[in-house]
C-alpha positions in Angstrom: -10.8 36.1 -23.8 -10.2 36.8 -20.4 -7.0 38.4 -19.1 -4.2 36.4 -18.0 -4.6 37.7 -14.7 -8.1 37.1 -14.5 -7.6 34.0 -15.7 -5.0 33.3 -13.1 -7.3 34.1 -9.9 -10.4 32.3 -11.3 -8.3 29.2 -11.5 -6.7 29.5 -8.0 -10.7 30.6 -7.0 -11.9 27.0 -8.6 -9.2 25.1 -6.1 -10.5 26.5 -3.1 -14.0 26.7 -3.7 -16.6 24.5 -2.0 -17.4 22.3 -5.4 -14.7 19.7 -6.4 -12.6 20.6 -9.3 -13.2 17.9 -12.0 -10.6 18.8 -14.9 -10.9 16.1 -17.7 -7.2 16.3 -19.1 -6.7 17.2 -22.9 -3.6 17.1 -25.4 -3.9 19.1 -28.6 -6.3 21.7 -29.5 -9.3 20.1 -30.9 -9.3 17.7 -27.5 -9.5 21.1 -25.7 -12.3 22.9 -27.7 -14.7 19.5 -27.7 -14.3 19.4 -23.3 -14.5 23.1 -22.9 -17.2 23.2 -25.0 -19.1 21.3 -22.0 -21.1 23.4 -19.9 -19.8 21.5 -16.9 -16.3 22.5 -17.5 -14.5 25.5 -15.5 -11.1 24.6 -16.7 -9.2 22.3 -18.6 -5.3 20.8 -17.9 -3.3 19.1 -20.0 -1.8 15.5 -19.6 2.2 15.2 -20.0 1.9 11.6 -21.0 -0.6 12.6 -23.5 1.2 15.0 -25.5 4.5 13.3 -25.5 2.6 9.9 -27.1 0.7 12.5 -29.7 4.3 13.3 -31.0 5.9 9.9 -30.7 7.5 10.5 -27.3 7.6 8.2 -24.1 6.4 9.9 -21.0 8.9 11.3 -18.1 10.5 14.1 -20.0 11.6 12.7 -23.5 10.0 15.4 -25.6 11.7 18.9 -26.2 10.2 21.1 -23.6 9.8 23.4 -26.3 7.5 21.3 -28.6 5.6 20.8 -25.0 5.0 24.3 -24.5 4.2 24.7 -28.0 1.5 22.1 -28.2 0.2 23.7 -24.3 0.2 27.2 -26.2 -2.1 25.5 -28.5 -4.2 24.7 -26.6 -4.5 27.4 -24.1 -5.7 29.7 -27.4 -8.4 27.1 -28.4 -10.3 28.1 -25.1 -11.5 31.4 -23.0 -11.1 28.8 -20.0 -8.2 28.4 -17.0 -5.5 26.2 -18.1 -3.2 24.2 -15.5 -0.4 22.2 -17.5 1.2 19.3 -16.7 5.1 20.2 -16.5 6.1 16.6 -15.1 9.4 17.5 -12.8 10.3 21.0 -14.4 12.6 19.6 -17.3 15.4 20.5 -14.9 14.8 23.9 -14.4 11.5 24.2 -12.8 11.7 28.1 -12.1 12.2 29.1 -15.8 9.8 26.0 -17.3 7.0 27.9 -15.1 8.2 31.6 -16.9 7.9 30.1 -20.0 4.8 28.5 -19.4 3.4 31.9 -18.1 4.4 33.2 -21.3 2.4 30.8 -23.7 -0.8 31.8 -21.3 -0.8 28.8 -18.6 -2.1 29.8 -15.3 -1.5 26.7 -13.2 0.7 23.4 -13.5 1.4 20.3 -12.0 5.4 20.3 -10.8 5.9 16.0 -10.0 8.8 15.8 -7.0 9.5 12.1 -8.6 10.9 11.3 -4.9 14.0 13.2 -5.0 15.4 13.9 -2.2 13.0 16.4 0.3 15.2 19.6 0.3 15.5 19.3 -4.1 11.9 18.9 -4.2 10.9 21.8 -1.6 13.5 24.2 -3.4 12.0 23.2 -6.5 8.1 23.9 -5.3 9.6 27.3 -4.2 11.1 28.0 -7.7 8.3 27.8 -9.1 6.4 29.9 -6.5 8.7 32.6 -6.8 8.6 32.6 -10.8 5.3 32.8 -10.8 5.3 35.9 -8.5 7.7 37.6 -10.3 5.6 37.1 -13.5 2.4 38.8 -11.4 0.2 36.3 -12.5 -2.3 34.5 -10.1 -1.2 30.7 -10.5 -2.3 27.5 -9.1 0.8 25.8 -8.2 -0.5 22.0 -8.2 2.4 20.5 -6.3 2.7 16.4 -6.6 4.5 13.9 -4.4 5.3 10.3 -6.2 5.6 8.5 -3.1 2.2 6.8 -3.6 3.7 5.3 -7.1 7.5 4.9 -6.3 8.4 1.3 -5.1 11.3 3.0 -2.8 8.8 3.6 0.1 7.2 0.1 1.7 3.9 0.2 3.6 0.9 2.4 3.0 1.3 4.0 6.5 5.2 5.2 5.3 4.1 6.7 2.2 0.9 8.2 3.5 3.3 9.9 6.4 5.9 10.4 3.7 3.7 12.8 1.7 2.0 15.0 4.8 5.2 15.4 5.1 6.2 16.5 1.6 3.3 18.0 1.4 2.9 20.5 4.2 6.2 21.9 3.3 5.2 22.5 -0.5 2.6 24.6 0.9 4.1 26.2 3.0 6.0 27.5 0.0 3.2 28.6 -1.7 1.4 25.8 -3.7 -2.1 25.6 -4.2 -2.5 22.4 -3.6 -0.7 18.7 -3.3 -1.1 16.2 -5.8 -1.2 12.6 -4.4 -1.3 10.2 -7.4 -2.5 6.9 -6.5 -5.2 4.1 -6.2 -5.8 6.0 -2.7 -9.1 4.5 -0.2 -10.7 6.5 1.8 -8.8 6.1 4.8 -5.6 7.3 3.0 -7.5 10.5 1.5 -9.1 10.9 5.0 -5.7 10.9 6.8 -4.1 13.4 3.7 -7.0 15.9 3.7 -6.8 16.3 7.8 -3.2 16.5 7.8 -2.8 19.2 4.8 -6.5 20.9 5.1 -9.5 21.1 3.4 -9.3 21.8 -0.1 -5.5 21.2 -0.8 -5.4 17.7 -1.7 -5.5 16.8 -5.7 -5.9 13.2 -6.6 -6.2 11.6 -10.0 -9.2 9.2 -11.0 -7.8 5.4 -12.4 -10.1 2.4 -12.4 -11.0 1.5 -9.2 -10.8 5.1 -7.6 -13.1 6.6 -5.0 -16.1 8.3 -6.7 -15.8 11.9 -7.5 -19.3 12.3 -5.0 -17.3 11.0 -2.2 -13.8 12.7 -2.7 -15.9 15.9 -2.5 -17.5 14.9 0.6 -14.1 13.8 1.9 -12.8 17.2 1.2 -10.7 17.0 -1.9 -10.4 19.9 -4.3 -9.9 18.6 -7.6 -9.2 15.6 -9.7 -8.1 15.0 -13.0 -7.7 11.9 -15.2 -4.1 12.3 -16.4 -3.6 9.7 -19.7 -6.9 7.9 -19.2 -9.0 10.1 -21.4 -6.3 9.6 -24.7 -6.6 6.5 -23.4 -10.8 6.1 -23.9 -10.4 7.4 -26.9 -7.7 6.0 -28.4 -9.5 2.7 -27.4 -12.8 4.0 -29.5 -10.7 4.8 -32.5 -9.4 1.5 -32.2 -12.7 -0.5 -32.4 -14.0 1.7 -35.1 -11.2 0.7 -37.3 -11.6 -3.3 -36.0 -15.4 -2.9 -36.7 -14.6 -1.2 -40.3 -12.0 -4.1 -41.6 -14.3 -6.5 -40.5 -16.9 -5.3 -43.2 -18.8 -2.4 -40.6 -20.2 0.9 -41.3 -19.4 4.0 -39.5 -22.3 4.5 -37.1 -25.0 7.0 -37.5 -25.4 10.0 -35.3 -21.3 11.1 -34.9 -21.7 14.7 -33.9 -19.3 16.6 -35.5 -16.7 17.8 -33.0 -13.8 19.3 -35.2 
């Protein structure tokens, strides 16, 4: 395996190269051997929501952070690829959640601002920043403002402003990029992309979401897919089972992925 360190810059390299960043989220280790075993995939990140609901947990920062990390440490072994985890808000120290996330082999993570109040999420961005630095290892800081799924902000036009705002001042502290969440069209990516730069803006895919052809050409660097991939395949298990008590057979030609 690669070095931490090498690691590290390859993954902060895959942000600002020309090609989008695609990273199909996993959440144990056997979700993150079958995806890196693609030949399309560069890295991989992990989904908060995901591992919290693979140990019985509600998203938003119900499970231990140390059964997180555990199951992220997991995972960053079961692959020579970059791994960015999802640390939701920093479990309330977002400084030291990004040391000991370091220390299980992460190179990148998402850090949510959840809409607290601007000066508590830019000190927090720049905790993480500066933990990271003092670690020495290249990481990919992906830095995400809620204000595109928080009800507390009204029109499109206040939250779009709302989070150039947010995020030009997390990268000014040293994130990577900023992570938009959100249905967004193309007018509202448009308007985030020239306002914060080519190649800083990270949006997630959900039904209904601009195609990963035309964020490119918009000038996004990278998407993930957050809980809809546990989702796809939770929904698979699902029917198989449906299909079997209904008198089915498991199909024919399953590869065998674990």
């Amino acid at each position: 395996m690669a070095s931490i360190t090498e690691r590290g810059a390859e993954l902060r390299r895959l942000h600002h190269a020309p090609e989008l960043l695609q990273v199909v989220n996993v959440w144990d280790a056997i979700s993150a051997k079958v995806v890196a075993a693609l030949p399309e995939t560069r890295a991989l990140a992990t989904a908060s929501h995901s591992i919290a609901a693979t140990f019985g947990y509600e998203d938003g920062e119900r499970i231990p952070l140390e059964l997180m990390l555990d199951m992220v440490g997991r995972i960053v072994t079961a692959t020579d690829l970059p791994v960015s985890a999802d640390l939701e808000a920093g479990y309330g120290d977002a400084g030291d959640t990004i040391r000991r996330a370091i220390g299980v082999g992460v190179v990148g993570a998402n850090l949510e601002d959840q809409v607290r109040p601007f000066d508590d999420a830019v000190s927090a961005v720049r905790s993480a920043v500066g933990a990271a630095e003092a670690e020495g290892v290249p990481f990919a800081l992906n830095a995400r403002t809620d204000v595109w799924i928080r009800d507390n902000i009204n029109t499109a036009d206040e939250k779009t402003e709302e989070a150039i705002r947010r995020g030009r001042a997390f990268l000014d502290e040293g994130a990577t990029c900023v992570f938009v969440p959100g249905r967004l069209d193309e007018e509202t990516v448009s308007r985030l992309v020239a306002a914060l730069g080519p190649r800083t803006l990270s949006v997630i895919a959900v039904p209904g979401s601009l195609s990963p052809a035309r964020l490119h050409e918009l000038g996004v660097a990278r998407i993930s897919y957050g809980p809809w991939t546990q989702r796809v395949a939770l929904a698979a298990l699902q029917r198989t089972a449906t299909e079997l008590y209904a008198g089915g057979d498991l199909p024919d030609g399953v590869p065998v992925l674990n």
